[in-house]
N, C-alpha and C positions, 0 to 999 in steps of 0.2 A: 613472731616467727611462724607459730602456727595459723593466726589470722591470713599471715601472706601467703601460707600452704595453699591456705582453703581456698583461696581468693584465685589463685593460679586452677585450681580444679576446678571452679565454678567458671573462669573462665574457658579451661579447656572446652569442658563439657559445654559449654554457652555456643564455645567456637563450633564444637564437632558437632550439634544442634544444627546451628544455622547452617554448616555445609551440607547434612543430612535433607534439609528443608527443600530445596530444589528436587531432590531424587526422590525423597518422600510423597512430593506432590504429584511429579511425574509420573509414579508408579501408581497413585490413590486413580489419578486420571488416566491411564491407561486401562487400570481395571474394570472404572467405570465405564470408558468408555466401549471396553472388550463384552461386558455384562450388557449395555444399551444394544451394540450392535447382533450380540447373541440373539438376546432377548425379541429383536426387529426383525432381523435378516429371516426370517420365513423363505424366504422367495431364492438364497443363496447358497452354492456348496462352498465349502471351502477345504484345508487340507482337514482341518480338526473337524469339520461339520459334514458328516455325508448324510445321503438317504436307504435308512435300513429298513427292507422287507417285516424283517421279523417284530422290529416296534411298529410296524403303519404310519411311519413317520413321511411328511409328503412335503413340496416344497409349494407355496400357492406365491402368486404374483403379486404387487402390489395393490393391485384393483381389484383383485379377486378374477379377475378373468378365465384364467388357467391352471393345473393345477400338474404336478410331476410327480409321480413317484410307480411302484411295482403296480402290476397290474394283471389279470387274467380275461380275456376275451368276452365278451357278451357271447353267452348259449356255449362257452367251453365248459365242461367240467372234468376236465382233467388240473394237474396241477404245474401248466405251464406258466410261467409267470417273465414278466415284460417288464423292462420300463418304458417309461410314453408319457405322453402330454396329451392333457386332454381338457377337454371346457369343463371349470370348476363347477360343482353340482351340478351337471350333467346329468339327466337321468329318460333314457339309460342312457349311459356313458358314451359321449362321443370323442374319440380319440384322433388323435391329425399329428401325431410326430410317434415313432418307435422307435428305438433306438438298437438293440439286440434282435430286430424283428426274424431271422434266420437261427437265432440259437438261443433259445429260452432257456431260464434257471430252472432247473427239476425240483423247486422246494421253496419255501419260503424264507430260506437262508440269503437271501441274494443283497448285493450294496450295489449304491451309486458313488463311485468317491471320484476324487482327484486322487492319482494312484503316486508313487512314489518320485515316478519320473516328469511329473508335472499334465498326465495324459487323462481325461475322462473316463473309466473302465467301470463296466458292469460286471460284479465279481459274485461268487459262492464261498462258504463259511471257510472253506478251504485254499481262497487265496484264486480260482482256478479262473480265468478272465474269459469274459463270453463277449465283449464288445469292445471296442475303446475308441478316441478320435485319434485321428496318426497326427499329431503334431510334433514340433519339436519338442527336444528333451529339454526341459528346467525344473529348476527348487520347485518343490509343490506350495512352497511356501509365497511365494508371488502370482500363484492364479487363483483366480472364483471362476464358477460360475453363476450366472444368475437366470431367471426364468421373466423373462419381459411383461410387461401387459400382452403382449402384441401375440404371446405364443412362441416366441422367441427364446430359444434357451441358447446364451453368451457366456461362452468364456472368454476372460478378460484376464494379460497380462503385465504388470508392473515393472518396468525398468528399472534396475535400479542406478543406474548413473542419471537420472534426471528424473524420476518416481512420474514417467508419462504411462497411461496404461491406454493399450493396445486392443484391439478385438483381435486374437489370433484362431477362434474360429465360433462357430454358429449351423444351430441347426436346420435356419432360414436357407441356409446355401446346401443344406445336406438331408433333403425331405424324404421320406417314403409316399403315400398316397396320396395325401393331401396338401392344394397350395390355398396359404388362408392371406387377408390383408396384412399388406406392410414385405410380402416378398416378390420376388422380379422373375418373372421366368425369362431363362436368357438361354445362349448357344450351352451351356454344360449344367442345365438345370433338365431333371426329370424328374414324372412323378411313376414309379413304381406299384400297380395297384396289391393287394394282400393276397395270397394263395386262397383265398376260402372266406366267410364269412369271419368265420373263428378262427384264420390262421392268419396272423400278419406276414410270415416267410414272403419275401417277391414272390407275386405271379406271374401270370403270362401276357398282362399289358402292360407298355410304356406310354405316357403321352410326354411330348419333348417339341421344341421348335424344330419345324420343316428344313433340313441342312440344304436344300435345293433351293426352297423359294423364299425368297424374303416376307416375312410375317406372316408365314402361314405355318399351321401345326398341322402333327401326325400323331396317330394314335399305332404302333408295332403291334403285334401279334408276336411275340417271340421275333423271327425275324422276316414277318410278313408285313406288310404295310395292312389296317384294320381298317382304320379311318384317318381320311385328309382333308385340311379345309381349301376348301378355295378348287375342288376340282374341275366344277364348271362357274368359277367367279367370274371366266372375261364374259361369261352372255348369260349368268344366272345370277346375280349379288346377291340373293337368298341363302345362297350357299358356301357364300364367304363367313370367317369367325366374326360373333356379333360385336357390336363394338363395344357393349358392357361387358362382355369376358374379356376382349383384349384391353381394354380400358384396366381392369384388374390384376392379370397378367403384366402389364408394364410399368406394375406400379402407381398408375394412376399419372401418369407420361407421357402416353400414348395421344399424338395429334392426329391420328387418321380422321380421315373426313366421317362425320357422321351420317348414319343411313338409317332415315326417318324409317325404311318397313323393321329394321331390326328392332332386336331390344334397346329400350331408350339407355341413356347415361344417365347414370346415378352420382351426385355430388359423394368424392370418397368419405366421408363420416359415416352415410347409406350401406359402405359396403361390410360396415361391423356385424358382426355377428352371422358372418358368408362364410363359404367356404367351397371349394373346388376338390372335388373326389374322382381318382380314378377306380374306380368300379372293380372289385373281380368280376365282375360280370362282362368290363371290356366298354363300359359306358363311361363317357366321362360327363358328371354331373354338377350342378351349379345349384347346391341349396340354402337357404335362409332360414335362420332361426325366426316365426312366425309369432304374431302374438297370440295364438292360442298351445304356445311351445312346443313348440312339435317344429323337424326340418320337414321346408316345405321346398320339392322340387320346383326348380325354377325354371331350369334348360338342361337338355342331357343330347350328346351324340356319343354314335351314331343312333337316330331316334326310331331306326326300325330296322327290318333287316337289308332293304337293299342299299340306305347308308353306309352299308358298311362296302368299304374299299371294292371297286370293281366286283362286285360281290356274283355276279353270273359267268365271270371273263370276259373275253372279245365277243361282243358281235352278238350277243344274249341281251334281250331285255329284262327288267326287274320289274316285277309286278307286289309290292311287301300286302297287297290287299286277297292275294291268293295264295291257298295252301303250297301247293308245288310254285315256286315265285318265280322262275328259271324258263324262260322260253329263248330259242333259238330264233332272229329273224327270218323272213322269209327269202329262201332263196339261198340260208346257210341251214349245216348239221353241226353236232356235236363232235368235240374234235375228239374227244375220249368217250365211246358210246356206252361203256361199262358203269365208268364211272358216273356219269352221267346219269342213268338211270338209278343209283344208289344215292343220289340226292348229291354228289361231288361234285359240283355246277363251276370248280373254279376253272377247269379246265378251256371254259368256254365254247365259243361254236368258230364254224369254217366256212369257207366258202363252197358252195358245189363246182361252180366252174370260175373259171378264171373271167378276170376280164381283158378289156379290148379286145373282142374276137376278132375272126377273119371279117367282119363287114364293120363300117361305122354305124351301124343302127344293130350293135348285137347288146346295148346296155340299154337299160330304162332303171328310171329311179323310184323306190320307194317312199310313197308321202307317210310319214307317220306326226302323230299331231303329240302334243304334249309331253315333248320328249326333254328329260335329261339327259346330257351327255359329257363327258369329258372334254377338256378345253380342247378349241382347235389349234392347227399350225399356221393357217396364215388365214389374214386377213387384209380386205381389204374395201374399196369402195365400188359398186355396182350401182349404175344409173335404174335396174330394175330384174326381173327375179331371169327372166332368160340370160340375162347377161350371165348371173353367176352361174347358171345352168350350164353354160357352153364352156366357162372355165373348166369346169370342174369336168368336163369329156375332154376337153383336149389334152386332161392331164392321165394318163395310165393309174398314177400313183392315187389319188383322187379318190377316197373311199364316199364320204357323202359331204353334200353341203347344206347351209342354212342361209336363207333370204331376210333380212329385218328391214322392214320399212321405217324408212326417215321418218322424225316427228313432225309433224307442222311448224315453223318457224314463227318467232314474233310478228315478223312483216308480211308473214301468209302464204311466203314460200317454202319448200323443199331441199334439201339439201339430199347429198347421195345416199345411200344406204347400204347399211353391212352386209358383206356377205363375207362367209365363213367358213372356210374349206379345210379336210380332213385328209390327211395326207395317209396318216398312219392308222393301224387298228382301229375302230371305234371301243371305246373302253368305259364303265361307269353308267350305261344306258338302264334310265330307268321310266317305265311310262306312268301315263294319270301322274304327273308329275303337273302342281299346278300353274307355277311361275314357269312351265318349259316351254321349248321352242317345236316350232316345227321343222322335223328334220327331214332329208330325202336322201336315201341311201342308197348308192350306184347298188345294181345287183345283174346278173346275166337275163337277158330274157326269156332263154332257154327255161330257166329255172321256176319264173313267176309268170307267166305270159297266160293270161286267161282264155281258154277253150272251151266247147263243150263241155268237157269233163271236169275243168274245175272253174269254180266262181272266181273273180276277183278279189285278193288280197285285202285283208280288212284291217288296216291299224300293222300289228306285228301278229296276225294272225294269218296262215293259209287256209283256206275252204277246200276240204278234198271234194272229190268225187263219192258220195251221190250228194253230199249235203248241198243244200241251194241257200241263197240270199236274195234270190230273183229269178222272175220266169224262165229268164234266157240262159242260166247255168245251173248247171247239178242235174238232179232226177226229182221232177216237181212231186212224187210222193215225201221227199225229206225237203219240203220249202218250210222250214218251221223257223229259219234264222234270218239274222236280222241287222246289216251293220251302219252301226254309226259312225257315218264320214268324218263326222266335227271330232269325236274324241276317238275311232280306229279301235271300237271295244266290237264285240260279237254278243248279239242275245239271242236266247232260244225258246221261240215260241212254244209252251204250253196250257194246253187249255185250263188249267191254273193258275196261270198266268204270264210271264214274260219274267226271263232268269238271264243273271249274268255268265258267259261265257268265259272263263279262265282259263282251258287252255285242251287243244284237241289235238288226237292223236290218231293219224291214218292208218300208222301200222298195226296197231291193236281195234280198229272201228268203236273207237270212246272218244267222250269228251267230258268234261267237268264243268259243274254250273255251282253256283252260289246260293243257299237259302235263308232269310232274312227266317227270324223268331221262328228255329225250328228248334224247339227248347224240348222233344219227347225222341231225340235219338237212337233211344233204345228200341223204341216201338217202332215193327218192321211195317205196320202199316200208313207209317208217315209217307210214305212214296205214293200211295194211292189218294191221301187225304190232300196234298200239296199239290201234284202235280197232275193227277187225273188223267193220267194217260189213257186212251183207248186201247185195248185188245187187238186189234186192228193196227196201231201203230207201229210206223219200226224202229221207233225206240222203245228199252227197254233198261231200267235202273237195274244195276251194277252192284254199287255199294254204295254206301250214305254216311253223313254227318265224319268231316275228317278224316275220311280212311290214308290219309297223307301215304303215296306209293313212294315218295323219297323223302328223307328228311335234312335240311341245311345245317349245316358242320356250325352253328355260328350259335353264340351265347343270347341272342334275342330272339325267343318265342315265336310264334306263329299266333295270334288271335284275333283273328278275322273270323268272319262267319260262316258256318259250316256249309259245306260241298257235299253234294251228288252225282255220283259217277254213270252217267250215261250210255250207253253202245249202242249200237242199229244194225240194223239185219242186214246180208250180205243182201245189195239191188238184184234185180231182175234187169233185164236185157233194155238198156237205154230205150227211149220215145224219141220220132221223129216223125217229122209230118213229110220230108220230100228226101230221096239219097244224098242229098249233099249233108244231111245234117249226122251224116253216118262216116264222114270221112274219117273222123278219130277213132273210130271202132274198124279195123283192118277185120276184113273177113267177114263182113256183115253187111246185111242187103235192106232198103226200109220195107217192111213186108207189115200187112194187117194181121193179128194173133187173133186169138177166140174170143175176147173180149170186147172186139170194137177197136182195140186203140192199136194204133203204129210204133212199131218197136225198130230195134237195128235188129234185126237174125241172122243168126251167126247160115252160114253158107254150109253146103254139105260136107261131113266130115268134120265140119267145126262144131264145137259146143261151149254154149256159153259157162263162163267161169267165173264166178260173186265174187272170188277173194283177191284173184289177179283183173279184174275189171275187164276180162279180152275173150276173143271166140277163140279159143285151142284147140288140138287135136285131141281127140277123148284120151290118149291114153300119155299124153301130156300134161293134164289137170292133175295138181295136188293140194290133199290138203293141209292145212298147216303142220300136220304132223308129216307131212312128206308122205305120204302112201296114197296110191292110185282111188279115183272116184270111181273108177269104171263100174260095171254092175255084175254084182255076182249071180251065180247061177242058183234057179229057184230051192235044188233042195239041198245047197249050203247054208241059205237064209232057213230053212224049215229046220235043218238037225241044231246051227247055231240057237235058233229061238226055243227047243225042246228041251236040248240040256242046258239052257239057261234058267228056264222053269223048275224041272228038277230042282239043281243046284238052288235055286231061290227055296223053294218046299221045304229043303232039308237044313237049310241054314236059318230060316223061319221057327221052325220046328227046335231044332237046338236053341235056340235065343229064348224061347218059350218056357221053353222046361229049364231051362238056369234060372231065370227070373221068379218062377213060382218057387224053384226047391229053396234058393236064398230067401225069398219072404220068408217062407216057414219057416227055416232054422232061423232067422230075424226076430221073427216073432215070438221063438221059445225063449230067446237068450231076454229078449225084451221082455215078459212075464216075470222070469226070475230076477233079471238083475238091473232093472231099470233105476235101484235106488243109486244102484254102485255106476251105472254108466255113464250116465249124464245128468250131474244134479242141476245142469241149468234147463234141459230140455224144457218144463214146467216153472222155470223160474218164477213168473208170475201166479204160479196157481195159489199160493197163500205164504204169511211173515216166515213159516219155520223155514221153506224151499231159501227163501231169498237171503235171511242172515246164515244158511249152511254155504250158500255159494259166495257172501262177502265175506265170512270167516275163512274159506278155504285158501290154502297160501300159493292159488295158482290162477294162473289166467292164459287159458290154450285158445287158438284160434276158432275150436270147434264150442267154445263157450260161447261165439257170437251167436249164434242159432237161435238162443235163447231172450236176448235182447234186440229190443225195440228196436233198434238204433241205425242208422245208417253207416257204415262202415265207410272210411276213404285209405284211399290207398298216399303213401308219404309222400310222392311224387307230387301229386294235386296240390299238398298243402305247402309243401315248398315252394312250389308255381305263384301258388298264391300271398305266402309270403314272403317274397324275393329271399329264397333260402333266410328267411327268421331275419332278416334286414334288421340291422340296429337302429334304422329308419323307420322301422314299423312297429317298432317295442311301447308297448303300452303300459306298464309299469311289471313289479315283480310283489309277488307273494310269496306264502307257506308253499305251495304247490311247485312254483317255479315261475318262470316268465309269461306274461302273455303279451304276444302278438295280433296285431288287425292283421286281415287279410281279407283277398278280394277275387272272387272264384270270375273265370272269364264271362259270364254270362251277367255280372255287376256286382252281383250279393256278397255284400259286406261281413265277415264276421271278425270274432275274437278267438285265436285259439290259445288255449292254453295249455305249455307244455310242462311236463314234469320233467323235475333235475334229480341229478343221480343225487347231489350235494340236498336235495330238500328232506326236512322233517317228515314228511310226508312220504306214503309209499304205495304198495299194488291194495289194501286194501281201500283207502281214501279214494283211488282211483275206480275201483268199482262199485265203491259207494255213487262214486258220483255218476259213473253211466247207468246203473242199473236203479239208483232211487229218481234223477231227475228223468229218465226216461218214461217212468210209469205215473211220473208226479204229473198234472196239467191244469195250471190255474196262470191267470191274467199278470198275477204276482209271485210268480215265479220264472226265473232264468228260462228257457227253451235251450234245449241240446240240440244240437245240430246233425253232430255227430262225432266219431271218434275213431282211433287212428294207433295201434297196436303191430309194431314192427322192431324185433331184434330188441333194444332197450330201451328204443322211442315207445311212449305213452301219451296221449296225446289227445284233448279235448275239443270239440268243436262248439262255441256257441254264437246264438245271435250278438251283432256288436249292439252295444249301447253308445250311443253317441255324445250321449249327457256324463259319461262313467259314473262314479260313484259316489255315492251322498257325502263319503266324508270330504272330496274335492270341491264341495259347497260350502258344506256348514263352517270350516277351515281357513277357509281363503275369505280373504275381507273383503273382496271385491264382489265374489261371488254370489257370498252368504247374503248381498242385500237382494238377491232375486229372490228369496226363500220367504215371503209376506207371510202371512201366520194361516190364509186362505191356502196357500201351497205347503205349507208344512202340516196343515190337518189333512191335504190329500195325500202326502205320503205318510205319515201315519196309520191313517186310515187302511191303506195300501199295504203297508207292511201287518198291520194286523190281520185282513183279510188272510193273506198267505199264511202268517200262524196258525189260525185258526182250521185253515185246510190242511195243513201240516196235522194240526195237534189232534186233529175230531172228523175232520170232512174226509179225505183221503182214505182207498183200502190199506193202504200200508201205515199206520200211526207214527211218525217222526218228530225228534227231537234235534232242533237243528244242531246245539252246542255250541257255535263259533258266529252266532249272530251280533254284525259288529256293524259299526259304519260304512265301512271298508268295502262289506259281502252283502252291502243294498246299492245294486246297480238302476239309472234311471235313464228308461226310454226318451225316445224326440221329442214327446210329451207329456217328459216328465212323468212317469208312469214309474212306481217302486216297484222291482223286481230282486228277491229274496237268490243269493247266488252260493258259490263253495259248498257243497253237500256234500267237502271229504270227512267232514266228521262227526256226523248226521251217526243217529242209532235210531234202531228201529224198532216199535213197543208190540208185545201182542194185545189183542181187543181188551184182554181184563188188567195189564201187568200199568204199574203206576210206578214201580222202582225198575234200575238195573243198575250193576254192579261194573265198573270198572278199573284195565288197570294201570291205567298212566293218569296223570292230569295234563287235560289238554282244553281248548275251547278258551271261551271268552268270559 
């Protein structure tokens, strides 16, 4: 009986075993496989898995391509923090998807999770949501997301009546700045560029498909039009988008016919490692990851400034090779003259007269050669160029047309040829355009009609009065110009040579010219060494080198070659050899003057007038101030010139005696207190001067006086390196980032800035300006210069193009350049520099922080000894010093 007990228990238990064995397994493999997929899924959020700020925990792709998690801006140091996507080891960091890009976490508390309701949310330690995707509401338990190869970050949902899983959204369809391989730009796709370098928030450009025209894009301004493609496409294809960016754009789909002058097609495998940026600068940019790692621009518009959307208004040419780019054609004004002269060009220009006058011959057309223009309204066929010429008068509406000669046919005949009529505004005109057309723009004759008194129309230039281009117009003392029919440019002859003309101005008597390698701007006797004017001449230099009198409202620079501002002396009384040549001078007779030659003289009671070009009544002459010329009586010029004398004496005399009594008292406070005033004044004079002013815990503006060094103001360097471009980052140190940059005249440097976040602080900083400044040996760095503003601190040095030895000795590929003949010359090299450091040098230095890292090498390889933030400095006899942190190498 109890045998049969047992027998029943060992059965049960047998039974409830093997029923357990299914569930047991089920659960062993569930776990395992829950632990497999933990342990893999890198690249996945799920409800239990998110990514937290506060561990650095990140999500990387299966290829390693990309990588996701919190982030703070390249050159931010504050403590905004982002999440984004960005290329895995990246350095520096390039980023192409943001997600919170308008509302950053204030802290390092921040998550990425799938939230309760099944939604994406970028959250703070407090639950408090800063982002989310708006999809529909489900279990969080049936979505992932996952982070593609591709850049691609997919959420993915699970059905669960038939366990199909869905893409319910993606960040391919949901971009901020950047479009990379593998997404479609289509009608609800835009790319939104970053407010700032360092600030992802939306800025002020969109680039998006053209809602007007089929396959062509636009780049907004807020809600201006910036840049458009295709604006003169029907008679310029140059100016259509190329077909490797739409090639890109469409996915790699795109059948548009291919145009051999563009960019070629690239097989899509090619286009890895691309990427398309809309710029805060308002450029949209196409760059590749290069094999010397670095992105390398490839294509950027709008690629200057007159690219940019109608960028002068109607009826204005675009000159992007001249400082003021903005000129009115001839025969119109500016329709807004205020704004106009404040550099506001969009206003455009007007017409002065109407057309179709009272007669049929009151229009003529203007030839301009190399023109860009805005597509026309109609087209059609013209057996030859009168043809289209007569179209376009019989039409009122008719602003200008364009002639194209038929090609030569296979069989050796002609076929008709285009002609091109402009119905509406002329818009988008830009000249020295090199694929452009030649355009002829109806204009009044009234308006341009050459006389006497002015030359013929050159290009989009007027010739006033007195200036000449030929015997037969102007006043042959100002025959110093010169115009070129083929390209409608103006040059001005100086006995230094022959200068480009960019743009004159009647009502002020100036004109602007162009100087090739005038690299001493400062030095005001660059005007006499260039252009050599005679004393005798009636020109006379203005201002020089960029004096820019307006500036364009637009995000791309000006660097072109520096300008000279011209003016010429009001004429004397026109030349004529017989009375007819006097008829445009009213009031004047051809009579012989004292000097031999025939003038127009004005008739009795008239008097010639320079400024208004005519013989007037004397007491009708004004000058530009509006007050009478007429002449005053002898002894109001005698009492005026006495007590001007006077007054000069006594104001002479006062200036005098201020100036000596401040020396003195100058110079008493400077005997007594020269230790306390200014301990950089004598910076240089010996070690003690130099370590009281790197000791002291301050750095004022008036401490530059002291040092070597060229000072730059922040603006230049920002110019220079497209505001710290994540593009131009060269790596990061102790110090903080440094950047290449590229001053407009070519010269390359390195600057390096210091971060609020760096180890390093104001003393390492003026270690470094004030030791390498005074340092000067073959193997050492050069300072360039430096850059002291509000918190900016800011180093200038020569770039090295080789970088740093440790980017040699490191790299396997590298390191086989480095034969043992090139590794004894840097050696060699680095020793010398020690040795003038330790012995040679007046100042005796101890570098401290000499590493692989801080030996930079020239284009010919040449070691240069770099970082002297933690450099000390010995006196003649001293062998020790005492310190009190540990730092260095």
């Amino acid at each position: 009986m109890q045998k049969k007990n047992m027998r029943k228990t060992i059965t049960i238990t047998l039974s409830v075993n093997y029923m357990l064995l299914p569930i047991i397994f089920s659960f062993h493999t569930f776990v395992l496989f829950s632990c497999v997929l933990f342990c893999s899924a890198r690249d996945t959020i799920s409800f239990s898995r998110l990514v937290s700020d506060d561990t650095s925990n990140t999500l990387i792709s299966a290829g390693e391509n990309f990588e996701l998690g919190f982030f703070t801006p390249s050159g931010s140091s504050d403590n905004r923090r982002y999440v984004g996507i960005w290329y895995y080891r990246s350095n520096p960091q390039t980023v192409v998807w943001v997600a919170n890009r308008d509302s950053p976490v204030l802290g390092t508390d921040g998550v990425f999770a799938i939230a309760e309701d099944g939604n994406l949310k970028v959250l703070d330690g407090s639950g408090k949501p800063y982002w989310w995707t708006n999809m529909e509401t489900s279990s969080p338990m049936y979505r992932t997301a996952k982070l593609m190869d591709t850049g691609n970050l997919v959420v993915s949902h699970v059905e669960q009546e038939n366990l199909t899983v869905r893409v319910v959204w993606q960040s391919f369809e949901n971009p901020t700045d950047t479009f990379i391989p593998g997404m479609k730009m289509d009608a609800s796709l835009a790319l939104t560029s970053w407010k700032s370098y360092d600030d992802p928030a939306p800025g002020n450009f969109t680039f998006r498909q053209d809602q007007e025209e089929v396959n062509q894009f636009i780049i907004w301004k807020r809600s201006l039009r910036y840049w458009k493609s295709g604006v003169s496409g029907k008679i310029i294809s140059s100016d259509q988008m190329t077909s490797a960016i739409f090639y890109l754009l469409s996915n790699f789909t795109s059948n548009l016919v291919h145009n051999e002058s563009s960019m070629p097609y690239l097989a899509s495998p090619l286009y890895s490692d691309t990427r398309l940026v809309m710029n805060f600068s308002g450029q949209l940019q196409y760059l590749k990851w290069d094999t010397e790692r670095i992105w390398s621009l490839i294509w950027a518009e709008p690629r200057d400034r007159c690219s940019v959307y109608n960028a002068c208004g109607n009826f204005a040419s675009c000159n992007s090779k001249n400082d003021i780019m903005c000129n009115c054609l001839p025969g119109f004004k500016p329709s807004l003259l205020e704004s106009w002269n404040r550099g506001d060009f969009s206003g455009g220009c007007t017409r002065k007269s109407i057309l179709c006058g009272k007669n049929t011959e009151s229009d003529i057309f203007l030839s301009l050669e190399m023109m860009k223009v805005g597509n026309p309204d109609t087209q059609f066929n013209a057996k030859n160029d009168m043809e289209c010429k007569i179209e376009c008068l019989d039409n009122c509406r008719c602003q200008a047309y364009s002639y194209e000669v038929s090609k030569i046919t296979r069989r050796g005949g002609t076929g008709s040829s285009a002609c091109w009529i402009w119905s509406e505004d002329l818009n988008n005109l830009q000249e020295e355009y090199d694929s452009g057309q030649n355009l002829f723009v109806r204009v009044a004759i009234s308006d341009t009609e050459s006389t006497t008194r002015n030359c013929e129309t050159c290009g989009t230039n007027m010739i006033p009065y007195p200036l000449s281009t030929g015997p037969k117009c102007g006043d042959p003392m100002y025959f110093n110009f010169h115009c070129n029919i083929t390209t409608g440019q103006v040059s001005f002859d100086a006995p230094g040579g022959t200068y480009h003309v960019t743009n004159i101005y009647p009502e002020n008597r100036k004109f602007i010219i162009q100087i090739k390698d005038a690299n001493n701007c400062g030095d005001r006797s660059l005007q006499d060494k260039i252009l050599q004017l005679n004393r005798s001449s009636p020109f006379k230099v203005i201002s020089w080198c960029n004096f820019g009198q307006a500036n364009f409202s637009s995000d791309l620079s000006f660097k072109g070659e520096d300008e000279f501002e011209i003016g010429w002396d009001p004429p004397p009384e026109p030349t004529c050899s017989s009375p007819t040549d006097c008829k445009d001078w009213p009031n004047s007779t051809c009579n012989s003057t004292g000097d031999g030659k025939r003038r127009c003289l004005c008739k009795s009671n008239f008097v010639w007038d320079s400024l208004s070009l005519n013989c007037s009544q004397a007491g009708d002459i004004k000058q530009t101030d509006g007050h009478s010329t007429g002449k005053m009586p002898l002894s109001l010029i005698i009492a005026i010139a006495f007590t001007s004398v006077i007054v000069l004496i006594i104001l002479s005399t006062t200036i005098i005696f201020i100036y000596f009594w401040r020396r003195r008292i100058g110079t008493r406070q400077e005997n007594g207190e020269i230790a306390q005033k200014s301990p950089v004044f004598h910076v240089y004079d010996n070690e003690r001067r130099v370590k009281e002013f790197i000791e002291s815990g301050r750095f004022k503006e008036n401490d530059a006086k002291g040092i070597d060094v060229p000072f730059f103001d922040l603006e230049s360097i920002l110019t220079a390196t497209d505001c710290f471009s994540s593009a131009n980052k060269l790596g990061q140190g102790g110090f903080g980032p440094v950047y290449k940059g590229k001053f407009p005249g070519g010269q390359e440097i390195a600057v390096k800035r210091l971060s609020s976040g760096s180890g390093q602080g104001l003393e390492e900083f003026k270690n470094e300006v004030v030791l390498i400044a005074k340092l000067q040996h073959r193997n050492l760095v050069r300072l360039l210069g430096y850059c002291v503003k509000g918190d900016e601190k800011i180093l200038l040095y020569e770039y090295m193009p080789n970088k740093s030895l440790d980017s040699f000795i490191f790299d396997r590929k590298l390191c086989k350049l480095l034969d043992w003949d090139m590794r004894f010359k840097v050696i060699l090299g680095i020793a010398r520099g020690l040795l003038y450091l330790h012995q040679d040098s007046r100042l005796r230095i101890i570098h401290r922080d000499l590493k692989t890292s801080n030996i930079l090498l020239d284009e010919e390889m040449n070691p240069k000894i770099s970082d002297f933030g933690l450099a000390r400095i010995f006196g003649g006899k001293e062998t020790t010093r005492n310190t009190n942190r540990v730092v260095g190498t």
